[in-house]
RODO-2510 file (C-alpha; in nm, 4 decimals, decimal comma):
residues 344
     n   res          X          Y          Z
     1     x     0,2245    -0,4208    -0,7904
     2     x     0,5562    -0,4027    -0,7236
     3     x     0,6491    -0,5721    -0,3438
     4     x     0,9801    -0,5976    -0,0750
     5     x     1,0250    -0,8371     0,1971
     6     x     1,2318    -0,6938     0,4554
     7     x     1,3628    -0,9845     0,7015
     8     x     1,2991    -1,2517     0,4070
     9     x     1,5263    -1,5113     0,5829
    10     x     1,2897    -1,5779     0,8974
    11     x     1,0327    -1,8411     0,9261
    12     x     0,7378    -1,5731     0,8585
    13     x     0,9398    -1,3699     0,5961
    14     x     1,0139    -1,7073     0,3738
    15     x     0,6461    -1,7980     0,4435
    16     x     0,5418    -1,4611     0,2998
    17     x     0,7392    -1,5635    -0,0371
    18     x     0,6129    -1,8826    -0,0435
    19     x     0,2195    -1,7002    -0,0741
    20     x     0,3662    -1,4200    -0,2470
    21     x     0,4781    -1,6507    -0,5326
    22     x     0,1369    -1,8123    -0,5704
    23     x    -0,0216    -1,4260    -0,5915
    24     x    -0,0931    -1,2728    -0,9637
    25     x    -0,0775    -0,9214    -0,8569
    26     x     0,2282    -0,8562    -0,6356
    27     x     0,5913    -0,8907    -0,7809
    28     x     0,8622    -0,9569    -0,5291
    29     x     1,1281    -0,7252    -0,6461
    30     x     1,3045    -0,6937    -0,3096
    31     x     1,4338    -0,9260    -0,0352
    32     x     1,6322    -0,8533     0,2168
    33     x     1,8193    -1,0097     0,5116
    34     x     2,1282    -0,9057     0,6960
    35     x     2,2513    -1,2169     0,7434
    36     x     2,2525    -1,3548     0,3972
    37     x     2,3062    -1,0205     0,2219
    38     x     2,4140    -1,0855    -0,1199
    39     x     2,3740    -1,5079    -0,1484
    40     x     2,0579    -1,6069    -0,3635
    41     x     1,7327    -1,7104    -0,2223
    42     x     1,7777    -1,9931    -0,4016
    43     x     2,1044    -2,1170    -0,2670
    44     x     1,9615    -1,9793     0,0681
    45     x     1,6953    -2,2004     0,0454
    46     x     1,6676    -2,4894    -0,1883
    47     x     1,3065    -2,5209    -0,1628
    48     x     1,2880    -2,1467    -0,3474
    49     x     1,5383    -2,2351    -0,6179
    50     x     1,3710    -2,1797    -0,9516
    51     x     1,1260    -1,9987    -0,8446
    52     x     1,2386    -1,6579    -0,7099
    53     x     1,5672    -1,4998    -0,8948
    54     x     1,6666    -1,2642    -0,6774
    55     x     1,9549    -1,2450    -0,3845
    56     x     1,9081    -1,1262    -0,0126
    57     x     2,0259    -0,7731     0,0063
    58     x     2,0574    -0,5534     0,3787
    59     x     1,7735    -0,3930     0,4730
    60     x     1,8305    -0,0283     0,3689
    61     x     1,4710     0,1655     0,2774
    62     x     1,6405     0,4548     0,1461
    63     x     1,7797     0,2478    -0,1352
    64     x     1,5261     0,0041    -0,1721
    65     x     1,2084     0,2492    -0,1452
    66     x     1,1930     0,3305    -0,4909
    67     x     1,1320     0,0033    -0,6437
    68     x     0,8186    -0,0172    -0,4387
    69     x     0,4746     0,0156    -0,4353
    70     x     0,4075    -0,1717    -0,0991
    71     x     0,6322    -0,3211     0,1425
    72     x     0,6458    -0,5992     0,4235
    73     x     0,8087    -0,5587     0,7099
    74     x     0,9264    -0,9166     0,8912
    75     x     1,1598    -0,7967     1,1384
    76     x     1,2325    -0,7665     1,5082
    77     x     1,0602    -0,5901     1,7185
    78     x     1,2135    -0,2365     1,7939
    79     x     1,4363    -0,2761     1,4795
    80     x     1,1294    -0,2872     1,2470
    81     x     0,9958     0,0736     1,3149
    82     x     1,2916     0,3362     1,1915
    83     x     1,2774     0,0808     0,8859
    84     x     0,8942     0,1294     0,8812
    85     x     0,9586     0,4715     0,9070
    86     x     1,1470     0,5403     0,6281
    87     x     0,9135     0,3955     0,3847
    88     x     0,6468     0,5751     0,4770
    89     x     0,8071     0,9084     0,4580
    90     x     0,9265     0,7457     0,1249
    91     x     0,5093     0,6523     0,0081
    92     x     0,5702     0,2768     0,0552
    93     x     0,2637     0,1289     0,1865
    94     x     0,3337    -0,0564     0,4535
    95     x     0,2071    -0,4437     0,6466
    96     x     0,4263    -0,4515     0,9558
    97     x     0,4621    -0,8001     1,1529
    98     x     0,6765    -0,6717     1,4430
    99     x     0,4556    -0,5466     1,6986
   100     x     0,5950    -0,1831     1,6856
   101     x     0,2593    -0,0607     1,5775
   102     x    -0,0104    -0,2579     1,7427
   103     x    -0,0497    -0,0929     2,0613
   104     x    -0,1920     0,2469     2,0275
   105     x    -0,0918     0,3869     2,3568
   106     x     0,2795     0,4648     2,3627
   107     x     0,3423     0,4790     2,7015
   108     x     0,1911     0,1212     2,7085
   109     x     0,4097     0,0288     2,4150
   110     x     0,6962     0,1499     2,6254
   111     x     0,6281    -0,0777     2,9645
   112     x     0,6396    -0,4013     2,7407
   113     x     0,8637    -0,2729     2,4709
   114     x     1,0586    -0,0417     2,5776
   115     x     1,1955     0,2862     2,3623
   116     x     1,0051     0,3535     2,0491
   117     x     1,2163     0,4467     1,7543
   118     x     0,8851     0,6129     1,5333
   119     x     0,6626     0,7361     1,8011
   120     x     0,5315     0,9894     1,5952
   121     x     0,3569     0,6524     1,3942
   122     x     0,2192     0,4918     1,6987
   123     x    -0,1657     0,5053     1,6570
   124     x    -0,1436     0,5676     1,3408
   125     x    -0,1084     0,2239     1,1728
   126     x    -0,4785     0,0244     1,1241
   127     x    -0,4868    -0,2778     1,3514
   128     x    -0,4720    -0,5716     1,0712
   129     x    -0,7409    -0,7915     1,2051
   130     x    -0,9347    -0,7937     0,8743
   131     x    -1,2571    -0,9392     1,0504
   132     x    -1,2134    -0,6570     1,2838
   133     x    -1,1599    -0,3150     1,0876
   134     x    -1,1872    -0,4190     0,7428
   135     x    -1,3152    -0,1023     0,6173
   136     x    -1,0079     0,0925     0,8237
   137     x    -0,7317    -0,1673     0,6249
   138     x    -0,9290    -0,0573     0,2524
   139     x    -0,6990     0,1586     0,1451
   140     x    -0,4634     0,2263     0,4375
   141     x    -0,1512     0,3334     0,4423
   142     x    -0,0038     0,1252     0,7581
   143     x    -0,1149    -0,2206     0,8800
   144     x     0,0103    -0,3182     1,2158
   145     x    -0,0377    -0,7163     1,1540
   146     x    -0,1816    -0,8703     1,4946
   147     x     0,0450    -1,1623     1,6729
   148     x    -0,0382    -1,5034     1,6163
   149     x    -0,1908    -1,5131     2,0207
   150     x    -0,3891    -1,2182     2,0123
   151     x    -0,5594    -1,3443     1,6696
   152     x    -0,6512    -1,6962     1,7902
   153     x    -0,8134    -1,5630     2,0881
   154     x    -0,9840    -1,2345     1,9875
   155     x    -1,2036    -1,4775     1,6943
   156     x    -1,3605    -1,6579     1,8850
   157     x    -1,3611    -1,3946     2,1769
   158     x    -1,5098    -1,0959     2,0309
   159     x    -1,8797    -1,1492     1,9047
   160     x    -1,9490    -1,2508     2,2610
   161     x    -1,7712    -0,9637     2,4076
   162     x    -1,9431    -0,6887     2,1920
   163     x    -2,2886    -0,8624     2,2766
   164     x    -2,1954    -0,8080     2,6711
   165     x    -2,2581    -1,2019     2,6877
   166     x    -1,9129    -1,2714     2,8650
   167     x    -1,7794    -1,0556     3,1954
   168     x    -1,4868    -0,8447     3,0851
   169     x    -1,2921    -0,9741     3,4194
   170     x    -1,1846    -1,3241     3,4781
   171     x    -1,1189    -1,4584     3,1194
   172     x    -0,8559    -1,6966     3,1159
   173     x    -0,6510    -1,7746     2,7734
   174     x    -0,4642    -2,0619     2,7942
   175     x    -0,3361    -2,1085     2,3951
   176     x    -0,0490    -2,3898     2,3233
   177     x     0,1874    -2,2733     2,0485
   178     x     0,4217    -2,4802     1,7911
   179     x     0,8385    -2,3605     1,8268
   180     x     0,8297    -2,1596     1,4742
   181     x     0,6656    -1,9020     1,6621
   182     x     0,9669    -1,8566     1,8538
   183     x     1,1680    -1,7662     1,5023
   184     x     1,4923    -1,9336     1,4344
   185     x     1,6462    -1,8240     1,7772
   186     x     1,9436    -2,0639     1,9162
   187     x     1,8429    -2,1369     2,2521
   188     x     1,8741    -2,4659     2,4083
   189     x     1,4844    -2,4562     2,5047
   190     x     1,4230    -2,4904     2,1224
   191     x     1,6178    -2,7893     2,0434
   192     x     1,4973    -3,1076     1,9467
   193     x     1,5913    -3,3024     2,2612
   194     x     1,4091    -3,0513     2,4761
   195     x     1,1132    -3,0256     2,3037
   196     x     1,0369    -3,3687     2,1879
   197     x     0,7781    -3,5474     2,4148
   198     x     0,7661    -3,2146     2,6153
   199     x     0,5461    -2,9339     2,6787
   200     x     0,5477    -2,6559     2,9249
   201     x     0,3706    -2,3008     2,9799
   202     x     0,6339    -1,9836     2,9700
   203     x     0,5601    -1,5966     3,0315
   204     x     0,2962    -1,6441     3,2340
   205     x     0,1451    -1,3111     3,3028
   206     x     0,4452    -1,1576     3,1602
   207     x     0,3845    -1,2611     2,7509
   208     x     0,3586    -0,9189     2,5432
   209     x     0,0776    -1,0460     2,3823
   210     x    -0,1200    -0,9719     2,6692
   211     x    -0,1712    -0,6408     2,6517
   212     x    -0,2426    -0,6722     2,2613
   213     x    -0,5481    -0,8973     2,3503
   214     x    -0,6550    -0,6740     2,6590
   215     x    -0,6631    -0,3399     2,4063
   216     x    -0,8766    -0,5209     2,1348
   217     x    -1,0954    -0,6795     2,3792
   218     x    -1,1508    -0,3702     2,5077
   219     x    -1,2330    -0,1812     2,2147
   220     x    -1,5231    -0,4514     2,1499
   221     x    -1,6545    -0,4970     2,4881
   222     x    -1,6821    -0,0861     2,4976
   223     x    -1,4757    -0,1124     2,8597
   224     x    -1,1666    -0,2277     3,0317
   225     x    -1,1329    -0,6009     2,9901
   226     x    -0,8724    -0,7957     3,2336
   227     x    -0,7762    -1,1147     3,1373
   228     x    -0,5124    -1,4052     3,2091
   229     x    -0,2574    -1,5001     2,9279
   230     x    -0,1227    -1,8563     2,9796
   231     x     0,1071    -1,9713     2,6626
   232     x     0,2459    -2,2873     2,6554
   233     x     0,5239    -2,4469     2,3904
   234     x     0,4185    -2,7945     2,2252
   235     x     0,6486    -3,0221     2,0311
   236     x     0,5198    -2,9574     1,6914
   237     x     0,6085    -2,6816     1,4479
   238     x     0,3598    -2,4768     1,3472
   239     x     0,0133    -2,3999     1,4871
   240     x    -0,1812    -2,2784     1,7718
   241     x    -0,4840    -2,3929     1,9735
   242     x    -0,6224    -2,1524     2,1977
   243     x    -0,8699    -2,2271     2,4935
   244     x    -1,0535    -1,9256     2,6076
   245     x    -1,2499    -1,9378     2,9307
   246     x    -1,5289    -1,6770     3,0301
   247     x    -1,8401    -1,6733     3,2650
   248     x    -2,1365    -1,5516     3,1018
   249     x    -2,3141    -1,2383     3,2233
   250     x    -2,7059    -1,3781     3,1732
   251     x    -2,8679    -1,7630     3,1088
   252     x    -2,6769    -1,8736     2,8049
   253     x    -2,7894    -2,2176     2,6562
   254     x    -2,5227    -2,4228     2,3985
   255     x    -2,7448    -2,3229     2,1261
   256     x    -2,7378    -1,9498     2,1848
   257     x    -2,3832    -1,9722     2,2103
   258     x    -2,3375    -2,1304     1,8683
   259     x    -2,5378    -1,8647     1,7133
   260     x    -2,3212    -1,6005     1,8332
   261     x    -2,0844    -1,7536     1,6279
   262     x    -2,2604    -1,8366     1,3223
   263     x    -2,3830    -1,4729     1,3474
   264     x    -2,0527    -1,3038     1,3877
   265     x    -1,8252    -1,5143     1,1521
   266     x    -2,0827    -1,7647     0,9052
   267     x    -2,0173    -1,4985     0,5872
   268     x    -1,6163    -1,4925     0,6982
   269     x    -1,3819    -1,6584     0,4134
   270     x    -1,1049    -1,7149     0,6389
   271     x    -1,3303    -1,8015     1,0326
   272     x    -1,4992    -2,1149     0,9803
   273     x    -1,6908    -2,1785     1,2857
   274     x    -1,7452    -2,5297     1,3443
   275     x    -2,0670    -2,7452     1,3542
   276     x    -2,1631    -2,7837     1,7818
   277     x    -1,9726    -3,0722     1,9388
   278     x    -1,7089    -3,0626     1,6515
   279     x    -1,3618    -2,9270     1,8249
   280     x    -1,0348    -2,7332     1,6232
   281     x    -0,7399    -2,9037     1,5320
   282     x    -0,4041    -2,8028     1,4338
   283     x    -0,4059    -3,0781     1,1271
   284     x    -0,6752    -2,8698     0,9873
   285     x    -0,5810    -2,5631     0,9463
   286     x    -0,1733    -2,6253     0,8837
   287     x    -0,0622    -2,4444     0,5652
   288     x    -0,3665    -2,2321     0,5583
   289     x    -0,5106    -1,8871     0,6187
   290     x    -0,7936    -2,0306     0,8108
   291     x    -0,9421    -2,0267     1,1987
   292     x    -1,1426    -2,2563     1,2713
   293     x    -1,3720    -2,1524     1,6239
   294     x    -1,6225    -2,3401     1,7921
   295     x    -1,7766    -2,3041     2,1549
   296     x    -1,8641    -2,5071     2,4219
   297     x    -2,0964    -2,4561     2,7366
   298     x    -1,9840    -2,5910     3,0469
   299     x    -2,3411    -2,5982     3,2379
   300     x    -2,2294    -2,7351     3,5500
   301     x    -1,9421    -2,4768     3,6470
   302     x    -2,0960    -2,1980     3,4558
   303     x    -1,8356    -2,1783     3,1992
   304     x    -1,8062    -2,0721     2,8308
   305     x    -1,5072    -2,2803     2,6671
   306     x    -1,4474    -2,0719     2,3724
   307     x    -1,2127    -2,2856     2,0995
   308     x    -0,9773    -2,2222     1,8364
   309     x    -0,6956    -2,3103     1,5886
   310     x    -0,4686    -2,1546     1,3088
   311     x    -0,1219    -2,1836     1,1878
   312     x     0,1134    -1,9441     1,3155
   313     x     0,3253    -1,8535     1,0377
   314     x    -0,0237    -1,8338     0,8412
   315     x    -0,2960    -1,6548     0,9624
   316     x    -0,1131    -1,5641     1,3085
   317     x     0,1368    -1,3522     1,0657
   318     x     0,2290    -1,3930     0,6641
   319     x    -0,1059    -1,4765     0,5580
   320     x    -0,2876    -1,2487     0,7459
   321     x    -0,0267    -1,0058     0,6383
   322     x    -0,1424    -1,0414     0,2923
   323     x    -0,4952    -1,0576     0,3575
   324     x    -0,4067    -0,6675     0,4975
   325     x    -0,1778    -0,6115     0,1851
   326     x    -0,4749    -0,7347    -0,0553
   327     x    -0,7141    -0,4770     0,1520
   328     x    -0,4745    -0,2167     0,1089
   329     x    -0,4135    -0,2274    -0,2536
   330     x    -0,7984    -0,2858    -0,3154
   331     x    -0,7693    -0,6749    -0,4565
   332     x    -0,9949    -0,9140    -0,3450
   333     x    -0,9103    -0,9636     0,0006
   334     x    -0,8613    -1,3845    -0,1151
   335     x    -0,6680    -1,3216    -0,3660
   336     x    -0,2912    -1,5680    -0,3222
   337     x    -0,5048    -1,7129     0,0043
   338     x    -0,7205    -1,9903    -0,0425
   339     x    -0,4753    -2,3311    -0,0432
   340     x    -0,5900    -2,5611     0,1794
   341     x    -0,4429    -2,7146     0,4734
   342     x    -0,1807    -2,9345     0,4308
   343     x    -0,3087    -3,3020     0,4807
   344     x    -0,1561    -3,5401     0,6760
***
């Protein structure tokens, strides 16, 4: 199957080519970037020399379209949906990583977004949270990819929410974030002197990935959930840890809590939920399409510490983007997924 990356140059477009390389179905025939339009990947990016013959070209769907069979989209939000656009009216499939599609409400879109440029897609495009609406992705036209947030705390969130076991006010997500997720932006909060040795919490109660979490949580819980968003940059690349916090709704021993769990996720290829007591860590997961969940009851307050960790650039965006692609085109959903964290 024949395959574009549009916005190839970014940290989660060059990690989609380095899975897309390692997958025996998909072809990358397409790459494009508007800042290195016309240079070689390869010269581009040393690491890719050798293995991917092709140059960056701009990102123009009308001209690109027809060597396609399915397309990613890697670019900004607001600029990726008259691109998205265009390849659907051209019968591109379509996994978007902007978060022009996630939101189904458009006026909602448009309070933390602003103008739409394809409103006549919004609610249209499947939700790419395969361990969510798998079915819905088989097949589908659209994929709105999830952020990297919203993915590490829906996991572990979800089974308890759909089981009414958690109150759908008061939950607190406080998740700590490497700098790729940022992109390559040049601002002086990303730079190495700032960052090394440093830590601190940004957007709180403003981040955009609020509202993504708040609709999905919603959708499982069957009613309005409210909860806190609390992001906070580390000094390390790549991955997230997310703490969720949540007050049960009825007597819930550490046990029970594990089984909810092991129910929900145990026969999940990509959600490994963790033996009770063991905690997630970024080193385990880095490189990989995994989460790793666990849970934790906090008797004495009355607290469920829900826990977990994935890479970013992986599973919070290119390789859950190609979990959705694999879906979509009907290959085992595995398929180009299952390297293993990268150790140390």
């Amino acid at each position: 199957m024949r395959v574009g990356v549009f916005g190839a140059s970014g940290y989660t477009g060059l990690e989609l080519l380095r899975l897309l390389l390692q997958h025996p179905e998909f072809e990358i025939v397409a790459v494009t970037s508007e800042q290195r339009a016309g240079q070689p990947v390869g010269e581009a990016f040393p690491a890719l020399r050798g293995r991917l013959d092709l140059a960056f070209e701009p990102a123009r769907p009308e001209h690109i379209a027809e060597r396609l069979d399915l397309a990613f989209t890697a670019l900004p939000h607001a600029a990726s949906a008259p691109t998205v656009a265009a390849l659907r009216r051209a019968g591109v499939r379509v996994a978007d990583l902007s978060a022009d599609f996630r939101l189904r409400d458009l006026p909602l879109y448009e309070q933390w977004y602003g103008t739409h440029a394809a409103p006549e897609l919004v609610g249209k495009a499947v939700y790419g949270l395969p361990e969510l609406y798998r079915d819905a992705l088989a097949g589908a036209d659209l994929a709105a990819v999830p952020g990297c947030y919203p993915t590490s705390a829906l996991l572990p969130l979800v089974p308890f929410l759909r089981e009414g076991l958690v109150e759908t006010s008061g939950i607190v997500v406080d998740a700590k974030s490497g700098v790729s997720g940022a992109g390559r932006s040049l601002d002086a909060r990303y730079l190495f002197a700032e960052l090394d040795a440093n830590a601190h919490a940004y957007k709180v109660g403003a981040h955009r990935h609020g509202p993504e979490m708040e609709q999905e949580a919603s959708l499982a819980a069957g009613e309005a959930v409210r909860l806190t968003f609390v992001p906070q940059l580390i000094p390390t690349t790549r991955g997230i840890l997310a703490s969720v916090y949540c007050r049960p709704t009825r007597a819930l021993s550490a046990e029970a809590a594990q089984t909810v769990l092991e129910a929900a996720w145990g026969a999940e290829r990509f959600v490994r939920v963790l033996p009770q007591g063991e905690m997630p860590s970024l080193q385990s997961v880095r490189g990989s399409n995994f989460c790793d969940v666990g849970v934790v009851l906090d008797e004495r307050n009355g607290t469920l510490v829900l826990l977990a960790a994935i890479d970013n650039l992986v599973k919070g965006a290119s390789g859950q983007a190609l979990q959705c692609a694999n879906l979509m085109a009907g290959h085992p959903e595995e398929t180009g997924l299952l390297g293993g964290a990268q150790l140390p």
